[in-house]
N, C-alpha and C positions, 0 to 999 in steps of 0.2 A: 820369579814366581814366589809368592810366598805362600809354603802349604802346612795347615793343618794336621795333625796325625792322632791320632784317637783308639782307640781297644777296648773291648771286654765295656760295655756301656750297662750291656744286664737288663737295657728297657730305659735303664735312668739317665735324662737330660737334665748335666749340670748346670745351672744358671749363670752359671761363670763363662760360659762357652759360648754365649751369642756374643759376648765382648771381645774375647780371647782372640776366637775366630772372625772377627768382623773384617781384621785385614786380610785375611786368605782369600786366595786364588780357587783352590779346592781344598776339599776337604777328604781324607783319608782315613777309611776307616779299618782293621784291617780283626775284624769279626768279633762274636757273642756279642750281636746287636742288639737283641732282645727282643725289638720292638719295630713294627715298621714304622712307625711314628718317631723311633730314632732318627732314621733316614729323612720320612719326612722334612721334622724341623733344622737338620743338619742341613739339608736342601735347602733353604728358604737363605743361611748364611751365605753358602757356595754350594758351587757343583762337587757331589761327590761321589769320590769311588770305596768300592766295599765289598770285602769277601764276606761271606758266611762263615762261624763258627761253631764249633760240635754243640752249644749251647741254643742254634738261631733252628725256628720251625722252617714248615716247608713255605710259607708266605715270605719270608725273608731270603731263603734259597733261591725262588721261583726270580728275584729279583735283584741276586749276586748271583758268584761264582766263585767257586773252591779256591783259585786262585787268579791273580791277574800280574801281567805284565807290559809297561805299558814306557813309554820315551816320556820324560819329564825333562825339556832345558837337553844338554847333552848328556844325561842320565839314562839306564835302564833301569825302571826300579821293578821291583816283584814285591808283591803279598801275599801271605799267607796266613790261616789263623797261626796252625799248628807247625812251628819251625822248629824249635830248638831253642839254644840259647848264643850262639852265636860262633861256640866253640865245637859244638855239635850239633847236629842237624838232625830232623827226621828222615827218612829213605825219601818220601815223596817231596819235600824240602830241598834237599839236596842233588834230585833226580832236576828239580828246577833249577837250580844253580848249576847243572851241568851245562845243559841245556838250553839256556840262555844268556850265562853269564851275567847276571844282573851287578849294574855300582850300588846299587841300594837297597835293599830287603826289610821291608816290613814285615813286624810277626806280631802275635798276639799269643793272648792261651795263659800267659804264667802269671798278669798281674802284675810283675815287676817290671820296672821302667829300667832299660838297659840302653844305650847308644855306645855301638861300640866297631873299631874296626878290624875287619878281619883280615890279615895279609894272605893267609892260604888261598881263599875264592876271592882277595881282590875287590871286599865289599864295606859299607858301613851297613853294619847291623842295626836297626833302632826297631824292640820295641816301647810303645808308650804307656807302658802298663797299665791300669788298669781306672776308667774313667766313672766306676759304680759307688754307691754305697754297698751294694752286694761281692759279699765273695773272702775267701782270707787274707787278703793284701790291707796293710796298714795305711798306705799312705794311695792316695786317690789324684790320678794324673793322665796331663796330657802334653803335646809340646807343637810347638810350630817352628818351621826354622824356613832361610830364604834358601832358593836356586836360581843360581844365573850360570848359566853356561855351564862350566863345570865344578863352578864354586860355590861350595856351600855353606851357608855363615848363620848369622846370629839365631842359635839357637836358643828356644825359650821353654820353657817347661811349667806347666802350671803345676803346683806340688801344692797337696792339704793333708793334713790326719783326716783318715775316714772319720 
């Protein structure tokens, strides 16, 4: 499968993303969507999945969840907006990585694009920092990468100066 992986949108649909994403499987969003009209047009590329984040109203709520965990290929992966950074965890974060054990954790919330593995929880960390014009992050990003069974390879990252 090849999936998409996206954050922190703000409302704003990069025009770079109908391309990026066209080869994707799904698309992953993993909160501050802004808009439901993010999801919308994200929908029209692939199917996608999507938390809420401390920035998303209640229309966007009514239409995610706080977190998700879900079998991708031989993967457990987990979302959340609000994780940490890879090294540290939020309580409700890490109350999920007990609890499920996920190989793969999506997060959002900081705007910086991080992939990264963790040997303590046994996970890669990735989030895709941040896909707005909006917000204090310099550089404006998303990434897609492939899963096959348990292998996971070419990964891409769209990187721009805001």
């Amino acid at each position: 499968m090849k999936i998409g992986i996206i954050s922190d949108t703000h409302g704003y649909v990069h025009p770079k993303l109908f391309e990026f994403f066209k080869p994707c499987d799904e698309i992953w969003h993993a909160g501050d969507i802004g808009r439901e009209e993010v999801l919308d047009e994200l929908n029209l590329i692939a199917p996608v999945r999507a938390v809420y984040g401390n920035c998303d109203d209640w229309d966007i709520r009514s239409r995610t969840t706080e977190s998700l965990v879900f079998p991708c290929e031989q993967h457990k992966v987990a979302m959340m907006h609000i994780v940490g950074n890879g090294h540290y965890y939020s309580t409700p974060a890490l109350k999920l990585i007990q609890a499920e054990h996920p190989t793969i954790f999506i997060a959002g919330h900081s705007h910086i694009l991080k992939v990264m593995h963790d040997p303590p929880h046994n996970l890669l960390f990735i989030n895709p920092g941040s896909a707005s014009r909006f917000g204090h992050h310099t550089r404006l990003t998303f990434l897609r990468l492939d899963i096959n069974g348990k292998e996971l390879s070419n990964l891409e990252v769209y990187d721009e100066e805001k």
